[in-house]
Each structure stands twice: as C-alpha cells, then as structure tokens.
C-alpha positions as CSV (number, residue, x, y, z in Angstrom):
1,X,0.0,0.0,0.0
2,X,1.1,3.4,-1.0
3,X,0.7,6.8,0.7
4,X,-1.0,9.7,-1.3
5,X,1.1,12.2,-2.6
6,X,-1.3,15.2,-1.6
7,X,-2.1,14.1,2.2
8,X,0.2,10.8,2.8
9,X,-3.0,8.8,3.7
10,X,-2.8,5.3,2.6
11,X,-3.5,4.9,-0.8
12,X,-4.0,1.8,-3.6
13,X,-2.6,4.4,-6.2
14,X,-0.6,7.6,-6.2
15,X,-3.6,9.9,-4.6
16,X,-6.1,8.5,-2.2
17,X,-10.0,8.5,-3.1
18,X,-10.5,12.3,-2.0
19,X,-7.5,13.6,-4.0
20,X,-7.9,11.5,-7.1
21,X,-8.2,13.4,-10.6
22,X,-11.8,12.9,-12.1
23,X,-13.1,13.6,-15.2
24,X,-16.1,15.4,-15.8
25,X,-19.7,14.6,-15.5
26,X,-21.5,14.6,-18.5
27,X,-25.1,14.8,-19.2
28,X,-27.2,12.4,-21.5
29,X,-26.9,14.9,-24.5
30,X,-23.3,15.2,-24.1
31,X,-23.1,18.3,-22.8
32,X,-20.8,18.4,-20.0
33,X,-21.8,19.7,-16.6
34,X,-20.0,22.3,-14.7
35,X,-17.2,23.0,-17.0
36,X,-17.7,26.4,-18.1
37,X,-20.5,28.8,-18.6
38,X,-20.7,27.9,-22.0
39,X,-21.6,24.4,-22.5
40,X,-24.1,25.0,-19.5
41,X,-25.6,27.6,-21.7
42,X,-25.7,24.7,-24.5
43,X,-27.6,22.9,-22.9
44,X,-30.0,25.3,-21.5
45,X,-30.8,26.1,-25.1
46,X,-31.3,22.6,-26.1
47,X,-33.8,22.3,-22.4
48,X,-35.7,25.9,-24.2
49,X,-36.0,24.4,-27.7
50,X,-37.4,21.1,-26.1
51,X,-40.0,22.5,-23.8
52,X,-41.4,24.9,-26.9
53,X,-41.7,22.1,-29.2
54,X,-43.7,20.1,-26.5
55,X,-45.4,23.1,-26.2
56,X,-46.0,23.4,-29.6
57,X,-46.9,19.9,-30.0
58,X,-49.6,20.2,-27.4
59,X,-51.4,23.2,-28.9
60,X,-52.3,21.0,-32.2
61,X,-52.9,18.2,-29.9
62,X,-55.8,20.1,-28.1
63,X,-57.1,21.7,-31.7
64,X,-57.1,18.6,-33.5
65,X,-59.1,14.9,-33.5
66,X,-56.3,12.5,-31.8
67,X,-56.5,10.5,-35.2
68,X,-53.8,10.0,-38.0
69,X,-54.9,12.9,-41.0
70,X,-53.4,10.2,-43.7
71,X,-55.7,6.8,-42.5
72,X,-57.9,8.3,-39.9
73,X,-56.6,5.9,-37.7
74,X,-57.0,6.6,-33.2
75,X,-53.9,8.1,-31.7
76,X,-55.0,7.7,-28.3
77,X,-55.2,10.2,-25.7
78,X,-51.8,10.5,-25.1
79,X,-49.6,13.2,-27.6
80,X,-46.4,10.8,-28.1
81,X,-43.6,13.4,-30.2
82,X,-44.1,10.3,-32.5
83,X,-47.1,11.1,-33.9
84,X,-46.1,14.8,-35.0
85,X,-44.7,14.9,-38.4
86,X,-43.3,18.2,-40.0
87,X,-43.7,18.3,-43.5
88,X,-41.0,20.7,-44.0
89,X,-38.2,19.6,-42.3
90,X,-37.5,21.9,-39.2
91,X,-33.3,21.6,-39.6
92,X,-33.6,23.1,-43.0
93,X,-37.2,25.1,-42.9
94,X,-36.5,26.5,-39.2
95,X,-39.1,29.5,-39.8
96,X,-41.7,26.5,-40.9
97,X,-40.5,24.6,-37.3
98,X,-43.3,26.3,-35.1
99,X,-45.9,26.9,-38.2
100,X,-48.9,24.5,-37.0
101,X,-49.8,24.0,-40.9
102,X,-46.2,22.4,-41.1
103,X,-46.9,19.5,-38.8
104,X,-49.5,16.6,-39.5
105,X,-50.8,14.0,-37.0
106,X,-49.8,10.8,-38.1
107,X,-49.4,6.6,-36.4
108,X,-46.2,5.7,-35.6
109,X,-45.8,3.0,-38.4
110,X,-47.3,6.3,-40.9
111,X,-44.5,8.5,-39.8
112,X,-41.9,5.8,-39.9
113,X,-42.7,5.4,-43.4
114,X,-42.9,8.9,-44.6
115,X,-39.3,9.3,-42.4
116,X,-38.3,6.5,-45.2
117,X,-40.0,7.9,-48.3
118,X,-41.1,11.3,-48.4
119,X,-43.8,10.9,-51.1
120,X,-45.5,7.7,-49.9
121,X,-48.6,9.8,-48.6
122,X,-50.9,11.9,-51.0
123,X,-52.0,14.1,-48.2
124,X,-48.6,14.9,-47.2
125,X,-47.5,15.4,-50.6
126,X,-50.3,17.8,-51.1
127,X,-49.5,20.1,-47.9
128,X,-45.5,19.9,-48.8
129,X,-46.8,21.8,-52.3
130,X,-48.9,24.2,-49.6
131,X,-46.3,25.1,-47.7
132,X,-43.8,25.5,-50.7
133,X,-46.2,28.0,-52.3
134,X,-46.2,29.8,-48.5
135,X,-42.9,30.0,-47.9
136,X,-41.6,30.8,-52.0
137,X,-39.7,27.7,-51.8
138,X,-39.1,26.4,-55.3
C-alpha cells in the first residue's frame, strides 16, 4: 500500500479517493456539466428548444381529432412526439418549425414510413406543395 502524494494517507494508487483526478460529469446529450459557462448555456438552449416544441406539440394536440390525418386511424389520448410529423423539415425550414400547418398528426408506423419515403402519402404530398407555395420555396 502506497501513501498519497497530496495528504500521505494510505492509498492503492498515487492519490487516495478524495484527492484522485476525475473527469467530468457529462449529461445524457453530451453536454458536460460544470465545465464552463458555455456548455451550461448549450444545454439550456437545447432544455428551451425542447420544452417549446412540447409546447408546440400540445397546442395541435388540443385543436385537432387525436386520429392520424393520412388513415384516420385513433392516436390515443396521449400526444407521443411520435405522432407529430413536420412536412417541411425543421433543420432546414426553421421558420416552418413552429408553423402548425407544417406539422401533421400521423401513427407511428405512418410517420416511420414517410421518415423512409417522403412521397408515400398523397395528403402529405399535397400540404408539402402548400407550404412551398407559403414560404416561396421552389
């Protein structure tokens, strides 16, 4: 057993548990915590943009039927991110992102396909050419 080289407590390394170099917790997004004003900042962004998308999310939930606008199919009666689709992407249509004609109510197994293919659903087809006459995209 060695000592530590900070105190000279007993030790199974060079330091003993209180004087050990640790790394830095991180968070689940990667962020890490507590290492500078910045990445804290990161990450309170990312919390902002999360809770105004829920928001978001739950404003067409309380307008609209809980059923998919493609098959008509029940949702439930519990808004699951999954079942909100925007048309227009929202990484490269942000000033579509929060536009509630942009997003369409769709099953998990609909919006897993139109994540796939793009054009598998008339109706979604139909709003895409909408919202590119809206927003002059050509």
């Amino acid at each position: 057993m060695s000592k530590c080289k900070t105190c000279g407590k007993g030790c199974d390394g060079e330091y003993c548990f209180i004087h050990k170099p640790r790394k830095p917790l991180t968070s689940k997004k990667g962020f890490r915590l507590y290492a500078g004003q910045s990445t804290i900042d990161k990450y309170e962004e990312e919390m902002h943009k999360t809770v105004i998308m829920q928001t978001f999310f739950l404003q067409i939930w309380k307008k609209r039927p809980h059923k998919s606008e493609v098959s008509g199919d029940s949702l439930g009666s519990e808004p699951l991110s999954i079942f909100f689709h925007h048309i227009l992407p929202k990484e490269k249509y942000p000033e579509a992102s929060l536009d509630q004609e942009n997003v369409i109510l769709l099953t998990l197994d609909e919006h897993t396909n139109v994540e796939n293919n793009m054009y598998k659903y008339e109706e979604v087809n139909n709003r895409r050419d909408q919202l590119k006459k809206k927003y002059e995209i050509h």
